[in-house]
N, C-alpha and C positions, 0 to 999 in steps of 0.2 A: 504494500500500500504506500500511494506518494500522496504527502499534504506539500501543495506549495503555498508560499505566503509574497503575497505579493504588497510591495511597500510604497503605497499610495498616499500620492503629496498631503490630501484632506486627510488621511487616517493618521499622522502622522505631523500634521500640524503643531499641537500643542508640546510636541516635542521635538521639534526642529533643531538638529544640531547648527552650530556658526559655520560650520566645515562642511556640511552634507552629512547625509544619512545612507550608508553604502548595506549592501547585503552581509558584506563582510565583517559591518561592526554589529551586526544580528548575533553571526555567527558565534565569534569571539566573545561575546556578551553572555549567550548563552552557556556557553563551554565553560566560562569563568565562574556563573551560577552554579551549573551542575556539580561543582567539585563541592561547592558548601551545602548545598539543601538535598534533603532526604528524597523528597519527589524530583526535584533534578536529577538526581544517579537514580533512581527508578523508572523516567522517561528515557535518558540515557542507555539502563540496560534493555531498553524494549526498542532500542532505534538502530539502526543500521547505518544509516548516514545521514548525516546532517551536512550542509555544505549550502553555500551562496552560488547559484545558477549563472548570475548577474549582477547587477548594481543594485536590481529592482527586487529578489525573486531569492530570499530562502527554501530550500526543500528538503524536509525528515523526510527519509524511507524508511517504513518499519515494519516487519514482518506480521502484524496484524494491526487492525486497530488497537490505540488508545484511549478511551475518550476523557480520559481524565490533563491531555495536553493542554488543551485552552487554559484550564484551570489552572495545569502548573506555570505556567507563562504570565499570566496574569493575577497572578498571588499575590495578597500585599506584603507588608511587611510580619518579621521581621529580615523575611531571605526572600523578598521579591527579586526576581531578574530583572536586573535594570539591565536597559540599554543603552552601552554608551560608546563613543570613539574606539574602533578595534588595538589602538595604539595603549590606551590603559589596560584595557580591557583583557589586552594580551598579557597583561603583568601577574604574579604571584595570585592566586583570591585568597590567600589567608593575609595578605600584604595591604593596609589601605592603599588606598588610590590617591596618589598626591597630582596628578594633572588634574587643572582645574581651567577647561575651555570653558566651560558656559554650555546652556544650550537655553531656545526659546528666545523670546524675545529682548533678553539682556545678556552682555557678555559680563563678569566677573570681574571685577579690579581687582584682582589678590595683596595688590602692593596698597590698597588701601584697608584690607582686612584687619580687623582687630578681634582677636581669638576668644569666643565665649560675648564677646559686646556689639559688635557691629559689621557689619555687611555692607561693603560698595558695591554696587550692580550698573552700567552705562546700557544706553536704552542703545540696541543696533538692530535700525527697522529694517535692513537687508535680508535680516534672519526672519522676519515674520512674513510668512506668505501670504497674500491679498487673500483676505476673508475669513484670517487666522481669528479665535476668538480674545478679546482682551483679557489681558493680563493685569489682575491688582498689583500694584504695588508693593512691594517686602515691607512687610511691618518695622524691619529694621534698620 
């Protein structure tokens, strides 16, 4: 059985990386989840391949249905698979993650970050695609 997923500009809106959103950082995002959550290495051992087709188009092959994948994909916290840049993503997952691109409609100041008190965020409307929904402002 093939599920492909395809990565549609509107579906994907509200999480629009500053850099693009490649199939590749699918990939590597999931892979990185899988090592820490218990339903990760259990959709893991029921898949056969996972892999980016394209730029557009991740695709599990798994030798029967799952139906519990949506589910594990889309789990919240505290071992939700986030999706991020294949470039962190590809780092240790027991390791935090010290890249700090941004995604959405603000990129990140880091050099004006102050740890535990405040947050600098710069608005960069490149990153929002026409008919993205608005975004509140950080409370902090």
């Amino acid at each position: 059985m093939r599920l492909l997923f395809q990565l549609e500009r509107l579906a994907i809106s509200a999480a629009l990386f500053l850099d693009g959103l490649l199939g590749l950082d699918c990939v590597a995002s999931i892979r990185r989840w899988d090592a820490r959550d218990a339903l990760g290495q259990t959709l893991m051992q029921r898949t056969d391949e996972l892999g980016a087709l394209d730029d557009r188009t991740i695709r599990f092959r798994l030798p029967r249905l799952f139906p519990l994948l949506p589910d594990a994909l889309g789990k919240g916290v505290p071992d939700m698979c986030a999706i991020m840049p294949e470039r962190p993503a590809s780092t240790d997952p027991y390791n935090q993650v010290t890249d700090r691109i941004g995604s959405g409609p603000y990129r990140l100041r880091a050099n004006k970050r102050v740890q535990e008190r405040s947050t600098a965020r710069q608005s960069c409307s490149a990153a929002a695609p026409s008919g993205a929904p608005d975004m509140p402002p950080s409370p902090n």
